[in-house]
Backbone bond lengths (Angstrom), bond angles and torsions (degrees), N, CA, C in turn:
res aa  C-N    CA-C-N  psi(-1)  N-CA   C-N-CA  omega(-1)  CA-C   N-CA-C  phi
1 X - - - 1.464 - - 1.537 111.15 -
2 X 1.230 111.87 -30.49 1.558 115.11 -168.72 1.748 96.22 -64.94
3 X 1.464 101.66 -82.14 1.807 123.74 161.89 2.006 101.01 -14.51
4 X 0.831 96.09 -23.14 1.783 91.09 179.63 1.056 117.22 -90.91
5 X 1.368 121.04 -55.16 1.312 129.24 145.36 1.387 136.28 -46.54
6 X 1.193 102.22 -26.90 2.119 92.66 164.04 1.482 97.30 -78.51
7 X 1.313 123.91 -38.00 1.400 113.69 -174.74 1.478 122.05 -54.47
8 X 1.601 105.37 -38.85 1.317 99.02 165.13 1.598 141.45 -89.56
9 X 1.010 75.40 -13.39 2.149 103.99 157.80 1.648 103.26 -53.51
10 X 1.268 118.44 -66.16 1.536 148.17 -161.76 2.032 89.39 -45.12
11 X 1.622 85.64 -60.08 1.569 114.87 -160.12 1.821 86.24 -52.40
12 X 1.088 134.46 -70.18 1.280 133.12 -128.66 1.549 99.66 -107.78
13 X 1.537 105.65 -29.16 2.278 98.70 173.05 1.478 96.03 -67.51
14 X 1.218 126.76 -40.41 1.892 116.42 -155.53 1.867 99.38 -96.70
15 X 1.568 99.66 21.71 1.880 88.08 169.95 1.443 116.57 64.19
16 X 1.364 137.20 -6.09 1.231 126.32 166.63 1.654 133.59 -32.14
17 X 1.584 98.39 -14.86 1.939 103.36 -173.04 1.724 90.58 -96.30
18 X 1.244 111.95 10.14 1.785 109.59 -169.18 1.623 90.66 -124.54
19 X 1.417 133.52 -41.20 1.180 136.93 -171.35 1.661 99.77 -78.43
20 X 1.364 108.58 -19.93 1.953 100.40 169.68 1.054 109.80 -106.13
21 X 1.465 132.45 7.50 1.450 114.73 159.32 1.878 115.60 -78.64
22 X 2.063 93.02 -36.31 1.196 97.56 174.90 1.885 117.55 -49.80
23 X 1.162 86.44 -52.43 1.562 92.88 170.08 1.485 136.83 -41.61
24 X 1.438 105.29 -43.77 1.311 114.84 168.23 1.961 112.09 -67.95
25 X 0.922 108.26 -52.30 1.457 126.50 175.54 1.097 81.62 -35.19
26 X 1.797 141.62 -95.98 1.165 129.41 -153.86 1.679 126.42 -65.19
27 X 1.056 112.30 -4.23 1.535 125.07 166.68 1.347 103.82 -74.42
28 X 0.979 115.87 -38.56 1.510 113.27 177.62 1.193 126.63 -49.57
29 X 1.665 75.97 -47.19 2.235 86.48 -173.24 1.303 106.17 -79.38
30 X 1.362 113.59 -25.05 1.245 97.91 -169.38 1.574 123.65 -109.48
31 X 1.314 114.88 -6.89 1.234 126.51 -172.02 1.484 112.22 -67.86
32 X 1.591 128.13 -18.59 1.408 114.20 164.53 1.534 137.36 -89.44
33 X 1.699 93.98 -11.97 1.853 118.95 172.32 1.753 84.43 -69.72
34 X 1.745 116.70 -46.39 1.709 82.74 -144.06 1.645 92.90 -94.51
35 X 1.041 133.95 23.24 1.755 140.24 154.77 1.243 101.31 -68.35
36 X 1.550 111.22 -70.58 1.892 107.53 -162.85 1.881 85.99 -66.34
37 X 1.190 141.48 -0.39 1.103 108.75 -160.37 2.018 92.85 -100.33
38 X 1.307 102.83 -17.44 1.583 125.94 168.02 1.658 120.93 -48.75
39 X 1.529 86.20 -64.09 1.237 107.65 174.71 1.704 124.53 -60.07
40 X 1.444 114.61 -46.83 1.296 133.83 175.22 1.757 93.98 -56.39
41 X 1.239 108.25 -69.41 2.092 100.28 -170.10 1.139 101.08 -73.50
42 X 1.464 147.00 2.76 1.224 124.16 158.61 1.588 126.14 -99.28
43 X 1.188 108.38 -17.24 1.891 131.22 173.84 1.296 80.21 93.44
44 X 1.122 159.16 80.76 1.575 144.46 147.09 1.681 131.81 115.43
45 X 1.244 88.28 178.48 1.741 65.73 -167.69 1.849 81.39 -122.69
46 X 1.764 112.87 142.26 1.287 101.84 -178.94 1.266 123.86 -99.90
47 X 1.328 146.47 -177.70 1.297 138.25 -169.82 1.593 101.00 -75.22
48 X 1.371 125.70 -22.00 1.429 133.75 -164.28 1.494 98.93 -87.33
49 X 1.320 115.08 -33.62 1.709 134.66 -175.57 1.495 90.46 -58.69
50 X 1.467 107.86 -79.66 1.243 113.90 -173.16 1.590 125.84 -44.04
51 X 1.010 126.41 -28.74 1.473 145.56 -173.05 1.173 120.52 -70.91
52 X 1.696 101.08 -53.82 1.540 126.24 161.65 1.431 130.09 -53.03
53 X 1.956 103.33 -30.37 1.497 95.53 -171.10 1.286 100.77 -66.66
54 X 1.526 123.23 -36.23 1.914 102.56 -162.33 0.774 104.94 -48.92
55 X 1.623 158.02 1.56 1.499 125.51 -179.37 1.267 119.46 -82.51
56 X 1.652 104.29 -13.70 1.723 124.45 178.80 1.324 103.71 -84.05
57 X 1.318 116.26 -60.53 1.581 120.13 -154.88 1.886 100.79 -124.26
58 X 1.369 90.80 154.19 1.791 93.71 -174.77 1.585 110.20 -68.03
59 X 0.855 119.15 163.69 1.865 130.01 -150.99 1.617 102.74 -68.35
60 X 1.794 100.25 -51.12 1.547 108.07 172.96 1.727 112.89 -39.21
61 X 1.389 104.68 -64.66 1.680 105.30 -167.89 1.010 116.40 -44.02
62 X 1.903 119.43 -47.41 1.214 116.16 -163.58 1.315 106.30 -75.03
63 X 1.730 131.58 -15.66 1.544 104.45 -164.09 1.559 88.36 -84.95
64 X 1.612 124.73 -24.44 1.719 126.64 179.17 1.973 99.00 -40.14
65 X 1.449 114.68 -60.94 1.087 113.81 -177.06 1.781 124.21 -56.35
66 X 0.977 93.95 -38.59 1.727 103.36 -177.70 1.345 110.19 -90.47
67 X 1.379 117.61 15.21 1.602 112.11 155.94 1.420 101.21 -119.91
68 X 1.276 125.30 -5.13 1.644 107.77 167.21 1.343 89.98 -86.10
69 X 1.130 139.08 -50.23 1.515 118.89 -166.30 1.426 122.63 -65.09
70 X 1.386 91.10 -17.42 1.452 94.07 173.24 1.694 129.56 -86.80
71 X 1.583 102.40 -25.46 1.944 119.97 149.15 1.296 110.01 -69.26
72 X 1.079 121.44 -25.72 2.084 110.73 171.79 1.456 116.49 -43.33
73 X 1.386 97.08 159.98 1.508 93.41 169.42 1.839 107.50 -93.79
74 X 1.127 83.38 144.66 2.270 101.65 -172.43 1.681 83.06 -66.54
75 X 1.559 93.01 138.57 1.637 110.49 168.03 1.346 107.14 -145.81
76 X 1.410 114.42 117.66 1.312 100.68 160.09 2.075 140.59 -58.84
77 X 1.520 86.44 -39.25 1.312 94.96 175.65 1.859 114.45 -129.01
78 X 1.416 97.24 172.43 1.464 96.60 173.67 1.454 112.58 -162.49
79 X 1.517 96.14 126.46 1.622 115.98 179.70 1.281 114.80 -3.67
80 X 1.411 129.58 170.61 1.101 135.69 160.61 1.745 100.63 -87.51
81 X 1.188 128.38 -70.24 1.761 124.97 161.06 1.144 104.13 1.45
82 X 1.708 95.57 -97.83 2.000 94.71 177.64 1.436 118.15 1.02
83 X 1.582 96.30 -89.71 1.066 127.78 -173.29 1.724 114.29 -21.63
84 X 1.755 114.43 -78.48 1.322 125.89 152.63 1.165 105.69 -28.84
85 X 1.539 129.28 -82.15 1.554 99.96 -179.35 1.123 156.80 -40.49
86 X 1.268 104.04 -28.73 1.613 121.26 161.94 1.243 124.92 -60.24
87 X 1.747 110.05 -32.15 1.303 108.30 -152.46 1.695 90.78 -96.12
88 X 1.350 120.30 -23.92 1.309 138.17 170.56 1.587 116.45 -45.56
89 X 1.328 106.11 -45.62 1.568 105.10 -148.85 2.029 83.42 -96.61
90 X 1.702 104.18 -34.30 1.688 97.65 -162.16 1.449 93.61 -66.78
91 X 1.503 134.11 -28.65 1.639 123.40 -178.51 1.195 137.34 -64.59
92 X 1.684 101.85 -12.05 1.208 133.24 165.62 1.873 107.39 -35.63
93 X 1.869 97.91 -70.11 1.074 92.33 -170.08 1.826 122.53 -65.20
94 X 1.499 113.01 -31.87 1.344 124.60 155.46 1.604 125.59 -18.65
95 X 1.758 93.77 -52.26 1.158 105.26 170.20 1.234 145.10 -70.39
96 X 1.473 117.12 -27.77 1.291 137.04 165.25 1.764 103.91 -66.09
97 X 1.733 115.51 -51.79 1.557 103.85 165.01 1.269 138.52 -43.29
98 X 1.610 76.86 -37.12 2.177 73.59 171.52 1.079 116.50 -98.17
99 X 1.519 133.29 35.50 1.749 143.28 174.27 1.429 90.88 -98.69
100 X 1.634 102.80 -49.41 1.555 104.23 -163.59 1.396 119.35 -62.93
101 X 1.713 95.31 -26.97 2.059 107.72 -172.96 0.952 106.80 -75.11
102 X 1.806 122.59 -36.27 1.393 126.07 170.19 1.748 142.44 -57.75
103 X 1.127 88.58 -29.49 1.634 135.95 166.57 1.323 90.77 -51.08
104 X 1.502 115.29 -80.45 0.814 123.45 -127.98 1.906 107.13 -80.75
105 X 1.114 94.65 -6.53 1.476 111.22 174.33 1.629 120.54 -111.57
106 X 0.967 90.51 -24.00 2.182 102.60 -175.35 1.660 90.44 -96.94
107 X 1.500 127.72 -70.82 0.813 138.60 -139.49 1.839 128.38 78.99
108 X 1.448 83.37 2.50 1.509 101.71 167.99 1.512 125.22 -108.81
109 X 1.410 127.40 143.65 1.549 111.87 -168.89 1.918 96.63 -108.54
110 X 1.671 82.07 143.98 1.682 92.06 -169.93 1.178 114.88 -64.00
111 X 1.491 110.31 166.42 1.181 109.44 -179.04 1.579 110.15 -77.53
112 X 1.436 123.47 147.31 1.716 113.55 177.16 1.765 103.89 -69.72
113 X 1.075 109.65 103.29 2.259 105.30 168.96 1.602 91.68 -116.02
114 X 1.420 81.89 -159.80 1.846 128.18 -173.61 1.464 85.99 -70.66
115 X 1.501 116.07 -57.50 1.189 107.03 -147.01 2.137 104.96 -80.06
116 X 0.883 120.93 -31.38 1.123 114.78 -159.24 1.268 99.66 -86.21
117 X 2.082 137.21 -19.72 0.987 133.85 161.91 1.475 107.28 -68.11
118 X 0.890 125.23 -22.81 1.578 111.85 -156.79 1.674 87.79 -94.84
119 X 1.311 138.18 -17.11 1.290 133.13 159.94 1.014 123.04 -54.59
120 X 1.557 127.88 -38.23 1.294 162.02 144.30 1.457 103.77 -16.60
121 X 1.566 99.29 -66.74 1.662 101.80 -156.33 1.336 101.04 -84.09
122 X 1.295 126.91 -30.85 1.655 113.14 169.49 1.244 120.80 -64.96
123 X 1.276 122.11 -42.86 1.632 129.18 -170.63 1.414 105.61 -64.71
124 X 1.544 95.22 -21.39 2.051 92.36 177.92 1.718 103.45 -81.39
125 X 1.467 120.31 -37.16 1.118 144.40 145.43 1.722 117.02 -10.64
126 X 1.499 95.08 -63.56 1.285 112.00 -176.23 1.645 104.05 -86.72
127 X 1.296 134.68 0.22 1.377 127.68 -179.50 1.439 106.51 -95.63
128 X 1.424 114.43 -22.31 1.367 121.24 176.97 1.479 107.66 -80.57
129 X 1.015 125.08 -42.76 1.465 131.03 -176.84 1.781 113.93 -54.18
130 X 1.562 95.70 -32.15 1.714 117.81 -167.98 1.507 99.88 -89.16
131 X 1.630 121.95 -39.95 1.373 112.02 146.85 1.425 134.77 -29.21
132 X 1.245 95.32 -78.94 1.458 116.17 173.40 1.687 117.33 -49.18
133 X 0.810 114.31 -31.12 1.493 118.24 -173.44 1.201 115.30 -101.58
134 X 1.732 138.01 -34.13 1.379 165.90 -154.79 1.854 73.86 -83.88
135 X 1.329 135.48 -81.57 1.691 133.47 -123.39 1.878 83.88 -67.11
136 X 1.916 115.02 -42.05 1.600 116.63 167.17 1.092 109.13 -26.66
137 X 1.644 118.65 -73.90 1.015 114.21 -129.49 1.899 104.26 -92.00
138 X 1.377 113.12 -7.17 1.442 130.47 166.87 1.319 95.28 -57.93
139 X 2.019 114.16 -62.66 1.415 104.44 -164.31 1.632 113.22 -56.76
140 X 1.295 113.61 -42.85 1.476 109.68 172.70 1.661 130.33 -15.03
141 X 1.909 76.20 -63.60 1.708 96.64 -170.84 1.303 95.86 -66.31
142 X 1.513 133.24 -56.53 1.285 115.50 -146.10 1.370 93.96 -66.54
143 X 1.273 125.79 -51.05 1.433 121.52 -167.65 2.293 106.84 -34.06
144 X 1.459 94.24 -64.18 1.963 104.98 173.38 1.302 90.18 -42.52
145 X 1.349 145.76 -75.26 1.265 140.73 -126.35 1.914 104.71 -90.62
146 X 0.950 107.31 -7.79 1.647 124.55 177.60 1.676 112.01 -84.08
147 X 1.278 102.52 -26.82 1.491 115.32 -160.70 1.312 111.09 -126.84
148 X 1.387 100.07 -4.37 1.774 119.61 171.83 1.630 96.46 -84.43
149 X 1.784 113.50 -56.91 1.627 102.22 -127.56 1.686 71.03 -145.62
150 X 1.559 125.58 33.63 1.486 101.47 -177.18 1.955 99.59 -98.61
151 X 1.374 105.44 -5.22 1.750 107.83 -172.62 1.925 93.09 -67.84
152 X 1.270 87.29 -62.66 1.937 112.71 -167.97 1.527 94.32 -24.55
153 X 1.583 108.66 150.87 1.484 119.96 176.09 1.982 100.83 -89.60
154 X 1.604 93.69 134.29 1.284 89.52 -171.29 1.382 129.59 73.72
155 X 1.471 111.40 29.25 1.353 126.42 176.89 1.794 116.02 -90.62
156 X 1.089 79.90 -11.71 2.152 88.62 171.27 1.577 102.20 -74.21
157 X 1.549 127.21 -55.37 1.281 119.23 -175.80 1.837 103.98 -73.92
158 X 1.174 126.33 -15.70 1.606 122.41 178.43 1.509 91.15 -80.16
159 X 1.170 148.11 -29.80 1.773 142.47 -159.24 1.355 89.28 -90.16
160 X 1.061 139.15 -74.45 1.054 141.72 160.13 1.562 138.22 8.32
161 X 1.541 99.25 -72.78 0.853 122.39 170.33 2.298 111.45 -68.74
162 X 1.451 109.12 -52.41 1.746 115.52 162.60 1.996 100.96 -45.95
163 X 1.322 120.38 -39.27 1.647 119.51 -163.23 2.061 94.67 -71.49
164 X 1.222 108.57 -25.28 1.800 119.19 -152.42 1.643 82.94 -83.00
165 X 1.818 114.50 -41.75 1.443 106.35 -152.99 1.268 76.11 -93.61
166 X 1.565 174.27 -73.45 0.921 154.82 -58.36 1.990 92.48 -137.75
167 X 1.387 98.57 -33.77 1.832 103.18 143.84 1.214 120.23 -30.01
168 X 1.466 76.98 -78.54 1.808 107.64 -161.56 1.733 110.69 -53.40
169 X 1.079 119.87 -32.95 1.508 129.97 166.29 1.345 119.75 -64.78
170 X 1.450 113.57 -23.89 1.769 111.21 176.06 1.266 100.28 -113.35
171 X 1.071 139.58 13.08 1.813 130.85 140.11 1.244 106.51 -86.82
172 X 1.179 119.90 -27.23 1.445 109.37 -176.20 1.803 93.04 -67.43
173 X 0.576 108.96 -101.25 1.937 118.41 179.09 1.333 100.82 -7.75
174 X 0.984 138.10 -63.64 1.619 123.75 159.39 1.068 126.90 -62.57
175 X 1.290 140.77 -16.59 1.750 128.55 170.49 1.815 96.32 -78.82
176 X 1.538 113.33 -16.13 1.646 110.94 -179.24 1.848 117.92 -66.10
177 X 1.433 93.48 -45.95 1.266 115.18 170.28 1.692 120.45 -61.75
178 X 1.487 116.67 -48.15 1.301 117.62 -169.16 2.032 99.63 -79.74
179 X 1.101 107.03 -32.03 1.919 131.27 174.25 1.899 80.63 -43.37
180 X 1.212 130.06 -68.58 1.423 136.15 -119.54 1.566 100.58 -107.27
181 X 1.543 98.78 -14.42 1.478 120.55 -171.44 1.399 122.48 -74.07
182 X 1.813 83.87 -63.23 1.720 105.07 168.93 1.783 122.50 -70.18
183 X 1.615 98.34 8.02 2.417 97.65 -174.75 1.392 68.92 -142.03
184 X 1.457 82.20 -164.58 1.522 131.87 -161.94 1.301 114.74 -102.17
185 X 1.779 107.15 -26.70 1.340 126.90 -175.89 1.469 110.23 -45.34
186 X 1.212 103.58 166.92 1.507 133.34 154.78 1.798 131.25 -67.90
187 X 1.148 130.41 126.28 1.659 104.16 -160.79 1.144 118.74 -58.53
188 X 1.600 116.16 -28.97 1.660 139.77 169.41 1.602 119.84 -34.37
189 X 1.274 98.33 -37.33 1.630 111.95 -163.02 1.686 90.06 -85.52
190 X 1.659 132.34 5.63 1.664 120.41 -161.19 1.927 98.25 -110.11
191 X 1.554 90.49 -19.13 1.558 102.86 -151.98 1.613 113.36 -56.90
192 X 1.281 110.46 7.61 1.617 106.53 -170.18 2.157 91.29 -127.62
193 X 1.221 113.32 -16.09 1.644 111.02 169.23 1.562 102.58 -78.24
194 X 2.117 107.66 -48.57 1.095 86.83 -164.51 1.915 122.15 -92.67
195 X 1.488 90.69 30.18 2.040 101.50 166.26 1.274 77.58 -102.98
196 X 0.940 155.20 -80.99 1.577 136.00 -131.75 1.985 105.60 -73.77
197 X 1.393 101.97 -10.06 1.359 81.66 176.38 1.622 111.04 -90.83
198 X 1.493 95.36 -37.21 1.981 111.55 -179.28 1.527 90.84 -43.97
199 X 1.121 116.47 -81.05 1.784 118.16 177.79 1.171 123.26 -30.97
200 X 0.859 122.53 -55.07 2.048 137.84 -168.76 2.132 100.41 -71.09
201 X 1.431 85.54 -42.89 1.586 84.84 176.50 1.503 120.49 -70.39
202 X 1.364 114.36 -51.67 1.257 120.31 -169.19 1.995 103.75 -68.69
203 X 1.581 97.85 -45.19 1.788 87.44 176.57 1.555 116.46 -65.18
204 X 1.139 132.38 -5.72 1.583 150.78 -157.32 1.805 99.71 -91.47
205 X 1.613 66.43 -64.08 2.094 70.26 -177.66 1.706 120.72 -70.17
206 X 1.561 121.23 -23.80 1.290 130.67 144.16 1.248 117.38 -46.03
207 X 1.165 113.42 -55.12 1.701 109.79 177.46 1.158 124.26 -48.36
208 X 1.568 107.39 -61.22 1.167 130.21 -171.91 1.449 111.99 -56.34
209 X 1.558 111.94 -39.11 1.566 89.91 -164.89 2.339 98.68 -90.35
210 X 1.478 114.59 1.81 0.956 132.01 169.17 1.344 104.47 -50.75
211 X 1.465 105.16 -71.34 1.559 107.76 160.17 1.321 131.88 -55.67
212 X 0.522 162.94 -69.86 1.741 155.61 113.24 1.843 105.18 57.06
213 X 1.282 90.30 -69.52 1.637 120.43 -166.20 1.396 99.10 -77.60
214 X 1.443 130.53 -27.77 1.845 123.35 -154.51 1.269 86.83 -117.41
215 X 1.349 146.13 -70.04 1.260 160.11 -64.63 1.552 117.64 -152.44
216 X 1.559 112.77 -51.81 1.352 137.69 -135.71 1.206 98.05 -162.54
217 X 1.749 125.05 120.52 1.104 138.23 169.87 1.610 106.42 -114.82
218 X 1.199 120.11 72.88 1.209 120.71 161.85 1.900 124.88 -50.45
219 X 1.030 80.19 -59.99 1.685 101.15 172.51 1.792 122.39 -22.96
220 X 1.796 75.80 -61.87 1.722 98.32 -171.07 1.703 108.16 -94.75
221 X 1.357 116.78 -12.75 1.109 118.03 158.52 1.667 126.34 -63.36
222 X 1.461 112.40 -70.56 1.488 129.88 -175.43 1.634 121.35 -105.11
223 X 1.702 103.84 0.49 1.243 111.11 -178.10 1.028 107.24 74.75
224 X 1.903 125.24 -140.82 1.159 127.20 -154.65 1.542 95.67 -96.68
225 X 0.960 151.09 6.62 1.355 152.99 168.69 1.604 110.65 -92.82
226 X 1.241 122.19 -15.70 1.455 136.70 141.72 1.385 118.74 -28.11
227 X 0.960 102.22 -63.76 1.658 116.95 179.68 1.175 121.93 -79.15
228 X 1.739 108.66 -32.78 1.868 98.51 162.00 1.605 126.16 -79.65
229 X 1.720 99.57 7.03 1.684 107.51 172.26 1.480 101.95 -77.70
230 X 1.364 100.56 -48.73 1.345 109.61 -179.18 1.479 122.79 -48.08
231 X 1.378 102.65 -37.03 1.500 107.43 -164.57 1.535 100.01 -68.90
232 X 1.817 115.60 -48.55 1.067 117.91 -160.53 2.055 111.47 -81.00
233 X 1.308 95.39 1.92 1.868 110.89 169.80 1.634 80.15 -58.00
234 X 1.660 77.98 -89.34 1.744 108.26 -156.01 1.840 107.71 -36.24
235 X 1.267 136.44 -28.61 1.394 141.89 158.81 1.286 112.12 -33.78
236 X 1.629 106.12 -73.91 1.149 121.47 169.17 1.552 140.04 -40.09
237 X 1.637 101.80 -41.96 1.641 104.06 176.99 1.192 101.67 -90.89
238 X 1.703 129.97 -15.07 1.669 118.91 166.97 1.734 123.96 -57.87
239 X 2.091 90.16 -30.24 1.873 86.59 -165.97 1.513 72.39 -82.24
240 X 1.251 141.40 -79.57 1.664 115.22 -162.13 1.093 131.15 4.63
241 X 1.638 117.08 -63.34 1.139 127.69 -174.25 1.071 139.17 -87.19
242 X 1.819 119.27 -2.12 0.784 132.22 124.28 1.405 143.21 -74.33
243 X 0.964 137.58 -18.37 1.739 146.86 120.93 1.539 103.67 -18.64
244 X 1.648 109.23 -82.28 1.729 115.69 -175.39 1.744 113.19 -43.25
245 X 1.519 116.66 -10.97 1.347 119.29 -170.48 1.732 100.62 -105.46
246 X 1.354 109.22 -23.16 1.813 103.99 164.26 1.472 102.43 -67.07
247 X 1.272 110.55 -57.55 1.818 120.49 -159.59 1.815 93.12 -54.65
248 X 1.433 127.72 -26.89 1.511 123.63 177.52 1.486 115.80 -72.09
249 X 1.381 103.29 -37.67 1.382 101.08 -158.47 1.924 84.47 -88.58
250 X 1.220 138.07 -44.98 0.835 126.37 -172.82 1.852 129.32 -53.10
251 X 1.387 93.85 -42.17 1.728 115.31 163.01 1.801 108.67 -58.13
252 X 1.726 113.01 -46.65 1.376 87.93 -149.29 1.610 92.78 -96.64
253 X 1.407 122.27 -2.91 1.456 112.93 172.77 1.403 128.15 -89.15
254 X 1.551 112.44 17.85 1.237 110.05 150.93 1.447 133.45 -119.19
255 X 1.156 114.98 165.05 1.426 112.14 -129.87 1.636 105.97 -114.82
């Protein structure tokens, strides 16, 4: 109980519920440049792409996303500018994460340099790569997990359930990296923020779009601007919880 309470002590002296709004704010701006910018280096988005994201994001958002990309105009290529810009404005929010991780261990906020943007711009770097590579490495599994457990009765809710953890295992590996990015730390010292975030995220975005569907008619309320309330909720309680997963690892790794 004590350990819970510094955590939320941790959470609320170093501004983290202000450093994830900032965060969300820049997801905002930038989260539809760096889609078409997704879409453009990959030629498209595939039916397997699409299928795969729910395990990240609740079911609603993604079909919101895959009908603007799908009203866009088709491009084969895109500037280098663009490009920089995109990658500029999405590190933004990166950047505010790693104030909060830093925070959350110094209690001091970094100084803005070269060096802590340019951490920024790879790790955004590296989120595209985890895109790109994450929908693979799903197809992988599902393919093993089809041919493992597809005879067994009730092997649709067991795949299912391997597709949720097989998520949950490639956020974890990236909240380790971005944990190790924003301190000084060791990646070792993240491993108990970044299970509680892999977990907290993946049951969040289940929830959420649970609610969505039972609960909450955004849709039929505000129309298609429904869903960009939604989007920018669900933004919001993700940087939380990744924030709330520095303020853990920072509390429970000392000794």
């Amino acid at each position: 109980m004590k350990k819970l309470l510094t955590i939320f002590k941790n959470y609320s002296e170093n501004d983290l519920p202000g450093l994830a709004a900032q965060t969300t704010f820049y997801l905002v701006l930038s989260i539809f440049p760096l889609m078409f910018l997704i879409v453009s280096l990959s030629g498209g988005v595939s039916n397997d792409d699409a299928y795969f994201t729910k395990y990240f994001l609740p079911e609603n958002i993604t079909a919101f996303f895959l009908n603007m990309l799908d009203d866009a105009p088709k491009t084969k290529s895109i500037t280098i500018v663009s490009a920089l810009a995109t990658l500029w404005a999405a590190s933004n929010s990166m950047y505010a994460l790693m104030k909060g991780i830093h925070l959350s261990f110094t209690h001091k906020k970094p100084r803005l340099n070269v060096k802590y943007r340019t951490k920024a711009i790879l790790l955004t770097l590296a989120l595209l790569v985890v895109v790109f590579s994450s929908f693979s490495v799903l197809l992988i599994w599902d393919f093993i997990s089809q041919h493992l457990f597809g005879a067994l009765r009730g092997s649709n809710f067991l795949i299912d359930i391997l597709r949720y953890f097989a998520a949950a295992l490639v956020i974890f590996v990236f909240m380790l990296v971005l944990y190790a990015a924003g301190s000084n730390e060791k990646p070792r010292t993240f491993v108990r923020g970044a299970m509680f975030t892999a977990v907290v995220w993946t049951v969040v975005s289940y929830a959420f779009e649970f609610y969505l569907n039972n609960f909450n008619k955004y849709a039929t309320l505000y129309g298609t601007i429904g869903i960009f309330l939604a989007l920018v909720l669900w933004l919001n309680i993700i940087s939380t919880v990744i924030l709330l997963g520095a303020a853990i690892s920072a509390v429970t790794s000392k000794k």
